[in-house]
C-alpha positions in Angstrom: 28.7 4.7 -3.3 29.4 8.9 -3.0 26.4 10.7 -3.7 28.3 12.4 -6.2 28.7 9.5 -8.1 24.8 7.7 -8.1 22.9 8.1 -10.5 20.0 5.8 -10.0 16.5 4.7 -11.8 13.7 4.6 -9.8 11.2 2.0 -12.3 7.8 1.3 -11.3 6.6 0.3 -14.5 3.7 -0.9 -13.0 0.0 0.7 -12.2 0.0 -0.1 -8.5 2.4 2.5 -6.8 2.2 5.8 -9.1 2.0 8.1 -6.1 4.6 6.3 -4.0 6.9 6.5 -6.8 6.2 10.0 -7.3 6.5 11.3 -4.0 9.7 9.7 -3.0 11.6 10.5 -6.0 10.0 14.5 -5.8 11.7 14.5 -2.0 14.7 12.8 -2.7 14.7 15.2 -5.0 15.5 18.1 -2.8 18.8 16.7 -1.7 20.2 15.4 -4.7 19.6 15.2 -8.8 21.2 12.1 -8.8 17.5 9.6 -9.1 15.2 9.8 -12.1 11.9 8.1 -12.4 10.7 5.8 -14.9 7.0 5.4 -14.9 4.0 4.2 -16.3 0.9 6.4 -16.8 3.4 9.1 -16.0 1.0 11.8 -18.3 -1.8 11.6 -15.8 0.2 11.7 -12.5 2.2 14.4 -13.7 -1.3 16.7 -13.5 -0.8 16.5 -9.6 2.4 16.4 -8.7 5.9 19.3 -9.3 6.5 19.3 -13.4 10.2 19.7 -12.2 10.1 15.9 -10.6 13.3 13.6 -12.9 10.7 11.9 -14.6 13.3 9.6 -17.2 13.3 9.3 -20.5 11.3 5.8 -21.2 7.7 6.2 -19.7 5.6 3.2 -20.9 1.5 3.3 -21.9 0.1 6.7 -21.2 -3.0 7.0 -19.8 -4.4 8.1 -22.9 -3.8 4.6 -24.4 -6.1 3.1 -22.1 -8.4 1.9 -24.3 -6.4 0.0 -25.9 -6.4 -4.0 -25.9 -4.5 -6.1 -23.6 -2.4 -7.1 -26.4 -1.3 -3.7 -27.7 -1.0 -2.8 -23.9 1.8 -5.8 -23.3 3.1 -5.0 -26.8 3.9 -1.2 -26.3 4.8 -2.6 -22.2 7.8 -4.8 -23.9 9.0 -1.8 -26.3 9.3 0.4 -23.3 11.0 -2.2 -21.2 13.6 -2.8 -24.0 14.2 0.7 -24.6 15.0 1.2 -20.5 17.0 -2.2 -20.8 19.2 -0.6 -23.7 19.6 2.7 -21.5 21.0 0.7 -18.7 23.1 -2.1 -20.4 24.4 -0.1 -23.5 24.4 3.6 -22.6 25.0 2.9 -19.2 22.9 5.9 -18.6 22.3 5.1 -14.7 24.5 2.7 -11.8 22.1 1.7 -9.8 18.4 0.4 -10.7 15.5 0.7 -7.9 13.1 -1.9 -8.6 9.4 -1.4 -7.2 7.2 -4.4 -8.6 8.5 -7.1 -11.1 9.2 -6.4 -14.6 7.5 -9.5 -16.0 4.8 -9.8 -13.7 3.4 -12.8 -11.1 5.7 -15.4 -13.4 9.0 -14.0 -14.2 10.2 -18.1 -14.0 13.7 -17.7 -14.4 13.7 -14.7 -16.8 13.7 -12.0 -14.4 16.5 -13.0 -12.0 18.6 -13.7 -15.0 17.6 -9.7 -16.0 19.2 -9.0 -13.1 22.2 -11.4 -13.6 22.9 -9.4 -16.3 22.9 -6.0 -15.0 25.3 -6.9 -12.2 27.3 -8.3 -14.4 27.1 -4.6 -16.2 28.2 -3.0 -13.3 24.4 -2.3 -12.1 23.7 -2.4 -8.3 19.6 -3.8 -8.1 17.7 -2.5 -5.4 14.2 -3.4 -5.0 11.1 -2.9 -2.8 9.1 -5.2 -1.6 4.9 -4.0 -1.2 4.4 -7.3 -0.7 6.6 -10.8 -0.1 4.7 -12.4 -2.4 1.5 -11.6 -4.6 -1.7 -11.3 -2.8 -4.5 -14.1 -2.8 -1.8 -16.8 -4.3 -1.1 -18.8 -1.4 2.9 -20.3 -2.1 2.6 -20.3 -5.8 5.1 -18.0 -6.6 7.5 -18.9 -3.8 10.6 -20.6 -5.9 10.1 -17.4 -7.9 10.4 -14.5 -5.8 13.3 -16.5 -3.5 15.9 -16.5 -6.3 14.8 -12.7 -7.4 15.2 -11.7 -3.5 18.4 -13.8 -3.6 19.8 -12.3 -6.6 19.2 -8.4 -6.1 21.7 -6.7 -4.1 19.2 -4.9 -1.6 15.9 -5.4 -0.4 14.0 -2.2 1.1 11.2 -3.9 3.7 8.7 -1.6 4.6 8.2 -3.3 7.9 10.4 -5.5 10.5 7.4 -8.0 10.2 8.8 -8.2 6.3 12.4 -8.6 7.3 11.9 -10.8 9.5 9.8 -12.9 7.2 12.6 -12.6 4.4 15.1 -14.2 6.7 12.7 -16.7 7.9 11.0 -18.3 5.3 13.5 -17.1 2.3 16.2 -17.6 3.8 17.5 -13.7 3.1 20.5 -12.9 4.5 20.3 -9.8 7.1 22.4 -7.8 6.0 20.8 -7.4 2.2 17.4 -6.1 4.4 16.9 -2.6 4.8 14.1 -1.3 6.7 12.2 2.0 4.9 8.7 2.9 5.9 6.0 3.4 3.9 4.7 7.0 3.7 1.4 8.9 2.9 0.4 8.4 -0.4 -2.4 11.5 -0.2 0.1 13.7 0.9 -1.4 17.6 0.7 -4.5 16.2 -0.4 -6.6 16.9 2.6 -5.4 20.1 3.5 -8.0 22.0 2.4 -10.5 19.6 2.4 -14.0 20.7 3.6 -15.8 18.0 5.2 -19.7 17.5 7.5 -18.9 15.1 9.7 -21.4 12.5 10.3 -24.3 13.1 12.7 -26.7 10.3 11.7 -26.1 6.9 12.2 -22.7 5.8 13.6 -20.7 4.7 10.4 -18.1 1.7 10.4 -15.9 1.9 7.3 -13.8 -1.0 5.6 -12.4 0.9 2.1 -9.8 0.3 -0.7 -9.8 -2.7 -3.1 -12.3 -5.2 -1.3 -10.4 -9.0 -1.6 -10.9 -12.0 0.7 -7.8 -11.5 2.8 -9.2 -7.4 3.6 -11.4 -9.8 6.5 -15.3 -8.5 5.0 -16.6 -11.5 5.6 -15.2 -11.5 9.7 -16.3 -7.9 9.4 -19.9 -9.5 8.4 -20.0 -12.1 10.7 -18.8 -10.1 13.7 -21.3 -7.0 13.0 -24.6 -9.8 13.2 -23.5 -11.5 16.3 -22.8 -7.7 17.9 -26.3 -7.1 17.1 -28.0 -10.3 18.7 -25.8 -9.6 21.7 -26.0 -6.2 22.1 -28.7 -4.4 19.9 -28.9 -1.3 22.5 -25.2 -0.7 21.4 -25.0 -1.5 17.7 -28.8 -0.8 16.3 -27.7 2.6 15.0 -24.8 1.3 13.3 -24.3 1.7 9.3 -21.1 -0.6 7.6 -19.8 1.0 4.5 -17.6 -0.9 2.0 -16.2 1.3 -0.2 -14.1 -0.3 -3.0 -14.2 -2.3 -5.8 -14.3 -6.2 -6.2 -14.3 -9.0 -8.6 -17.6 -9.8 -9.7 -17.8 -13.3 -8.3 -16.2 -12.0 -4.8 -19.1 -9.4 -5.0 -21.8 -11.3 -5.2 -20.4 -13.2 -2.6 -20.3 -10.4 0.0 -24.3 -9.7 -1.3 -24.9 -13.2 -0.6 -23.4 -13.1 3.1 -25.3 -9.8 3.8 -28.1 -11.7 2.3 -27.9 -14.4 4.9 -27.0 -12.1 7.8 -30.2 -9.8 7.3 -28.3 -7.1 6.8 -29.3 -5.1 4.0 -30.6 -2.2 5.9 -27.0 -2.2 7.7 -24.3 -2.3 5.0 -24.3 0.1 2.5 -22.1 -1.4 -0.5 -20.1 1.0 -2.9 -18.5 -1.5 -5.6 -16.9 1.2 -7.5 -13.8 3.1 -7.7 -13.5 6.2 -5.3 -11.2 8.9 -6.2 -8.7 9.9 -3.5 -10.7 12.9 -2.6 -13.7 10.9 -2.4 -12.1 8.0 0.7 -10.5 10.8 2.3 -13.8 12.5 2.6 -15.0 8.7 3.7 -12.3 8.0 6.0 -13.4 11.7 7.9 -17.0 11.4 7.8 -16.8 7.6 9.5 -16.5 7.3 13.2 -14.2 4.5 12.8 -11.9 2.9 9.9 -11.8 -0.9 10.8 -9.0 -3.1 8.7 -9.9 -6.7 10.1 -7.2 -7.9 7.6 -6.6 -11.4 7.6 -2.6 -11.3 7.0 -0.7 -8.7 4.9 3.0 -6.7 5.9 1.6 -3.5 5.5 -1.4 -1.3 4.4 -1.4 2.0 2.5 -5.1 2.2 3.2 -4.2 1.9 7.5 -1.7 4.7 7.1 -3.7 6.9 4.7 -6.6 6.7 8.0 -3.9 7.4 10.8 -2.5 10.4 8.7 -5.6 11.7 8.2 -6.4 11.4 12.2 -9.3 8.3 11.6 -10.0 6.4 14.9 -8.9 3.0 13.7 -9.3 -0.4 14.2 -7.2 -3.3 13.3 -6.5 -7.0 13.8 -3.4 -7.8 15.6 -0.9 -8.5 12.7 2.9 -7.6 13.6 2.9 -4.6 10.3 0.0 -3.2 11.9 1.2 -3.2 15.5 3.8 -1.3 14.4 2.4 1.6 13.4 -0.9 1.0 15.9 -0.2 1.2 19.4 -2.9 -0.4 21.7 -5.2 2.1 22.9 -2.9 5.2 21.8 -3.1 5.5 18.3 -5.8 3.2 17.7 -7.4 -0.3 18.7 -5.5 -3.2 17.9 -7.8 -6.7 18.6 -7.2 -10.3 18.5 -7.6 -11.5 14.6 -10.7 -13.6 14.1 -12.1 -13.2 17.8 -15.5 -11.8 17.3 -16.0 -10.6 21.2 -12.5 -8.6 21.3 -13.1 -6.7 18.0 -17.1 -5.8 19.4 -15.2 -4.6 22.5 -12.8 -1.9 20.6 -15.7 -1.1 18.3 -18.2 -0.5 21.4 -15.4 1.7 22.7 -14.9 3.8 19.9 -18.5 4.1 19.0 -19.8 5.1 22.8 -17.1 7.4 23.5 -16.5 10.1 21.2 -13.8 12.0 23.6 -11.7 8.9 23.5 -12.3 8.3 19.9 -11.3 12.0 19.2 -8.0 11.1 21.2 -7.5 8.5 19.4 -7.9 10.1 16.3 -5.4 13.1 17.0 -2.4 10.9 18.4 -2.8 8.5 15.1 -2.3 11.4 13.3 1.0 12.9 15.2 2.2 9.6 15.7 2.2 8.4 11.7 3.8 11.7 10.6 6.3 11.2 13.2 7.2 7.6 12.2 6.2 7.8 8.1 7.4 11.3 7.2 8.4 11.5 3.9 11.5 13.6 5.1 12.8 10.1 6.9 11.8 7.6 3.5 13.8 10.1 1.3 16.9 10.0 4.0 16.4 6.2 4.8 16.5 5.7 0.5 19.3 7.7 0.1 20.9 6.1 2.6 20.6 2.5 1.0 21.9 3.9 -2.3 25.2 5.7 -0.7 25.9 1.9 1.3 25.9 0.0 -1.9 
């Protein structure tokens, strides 16, 4: 499709990928007036981002309706998602729809694909990204699903070849519906000016963002007691924050396990939210960001540490080894092997030159590979071949 001829929808209508949303559409922007955004919360990311961004016409809850109940929150969700259904099927206000999360959640059953059934049938090219191939911490639950939404759309943006590859294997996707777009920096500017003491105290490990079972706290745990029964000279002066929040039950369970370990006086626990400022600050202050993840595509958390020039340590999964290389841009170790991930965290921890290295080619290498410049092309692109 000509440029001159898109005009496209970006709706994340969704909580989870505000600044994503935000960023791409602001440098897409620059090249083109064809792509609007519909967002949620869109009144309180607005406060940090260009007021000349397309923001569309049909924002959902603001953030000043947060307060309200879950009820009124789903109610006032549905009126917003009707009135952007009735732009697209009866005004025919925009010719292609990017989709970033699900409009009806985990369990759109049959309803969702038949949404998008329905636009085709309008005329209505459905793109959509995937963050994830299926919901975190729900084993195959939503399988059936998400296959006949990723069979139905038109295009699928995979933000790794891990993804595609996963698509085609286990969903049977056919190649040439996958399109490969990185994922970018979602602090982007943030740290420029940011002032920051670095650490001179205790060396500090840190394991940050939204603390769930598959983020590998409990290897992270289990790996840090061993290292000090085998190697106390090395790993005495060590401190493990965790900064992030969890459910309740999954918090007490990483007290319990620190409990058991005897290491109180090692982990410090922050179960709270942390602004952006705030982990950025973290992430420079630690000697080491370690994401011992137990599977996952991609991280917004790893990339947010190798923009920011964080020596980082992660388990060998294929979405990390593509933006870590081995002993270049970080430490990549064998996933649940306890003496290979002491082995890069020894490293890191006894060699600051090497650490420093590490830190400053992380950083040139993700704003090579993840520049926002490259998303905005790579998105436009996928539009202009539908």
């Amino acid at each position: 499709m000509r440029k001159e001829y898109l005009r496209v929808a970006m709706l994340d209508l969704s909580p989870k990928t505000p600044h994503y949303s935000f960023i791409l559409v602001h440098e897409i922007s620059r090249k083109t007036d064809s792509v609007g955004l519909v967002l949620n919360n869109s009144s309180f990311w607005l406060e940090e981002f260009d007021q000349n961004i397309p923001i569309g016409d049909y924002a959902t809850v603001s953030v000043e309706k947060k307060n309200k109940s879950k009820v009124l929150k789903l109610i006032d969700y549905l009126q917003s998602l009707l009135r952007v259904l009735f732009s697209m099927l009866i005004l025919k206000k925009w010719n292609v729809v990017h989709i970033q999360w699900t409009l009806l959640g985990n369990n759109p059953a049959g309803l969702e694909t038949l949404l998008y059934k329905t636009l085709k049938k309008r005329g209505i090219k459905v793109v959509y990204t995937i963050h994830n191939v299926l919901p975190h911490n729900t084993g195959q639950k939503y399988f059936n699903q998400y296959q006949s939404i990723y069979k139905e759309v038109d295009v699928l943006i995979c933000h790794t070849q891990d993804t595609r590859k996963q698509l085609q294997r286990d969903f049977g996707i056919e190649s040439s519906k996958l399109k490969y777009v990185p994922l970018g920096d979602l602090n982007e500017g943030l740290a420029k000016n940011m002032q920051v003491t670095k650490n001179t105290g205790s060396k500090k490990i840190l394991l940050y963002g939204r603390l769930t079972e598959y983020k590998g706290v409990d290897f992270l745990l289990t790996a840090m007691r061993s290292l000090l029964d085998s190697k106390p000279e090395v790993f005495a002066d060590v401190k493990i924050v965790l900064a992030g929040r969890a459910k309740p039950d999954y918090e007490k369970e990483i007290t319990e396990q620190i409990q058991a370990f005897r290491l109180e006086e090692i982990v410090d626990c922050k179960f709270k939210y942390h602004s952006d400022e705030d982990l950025m600050r973290m992430i420079k202050n630690a000697d080491c960001s370690v994401f011992p993840y137990k599977h996952i595509t991609q991280s917004a958390a790893l990339l947010n540490a190798l923009f920011l020039g964080a020596p980082v340590i992660c388990s060998d999964l294929e979405g990390f080894k593509e933006a870590v290389e081995h002993e270049v841009s970080g430490l990549v170790f064998e996933r649940d092997n306890v003496e290979d991930f002491g082995k890069c965290l020894e490293r890191v921890l006894t060699d600051s030159k090497f650490a420093q290295q590490l830190g400053e080619n992380a950083k040139a290498s993700a704003e090579e590979k993840f520049s926002w410049r490259k998303i905005s092309d790579l998105t436009l692109k996928v539009y202009e071949e539908l």
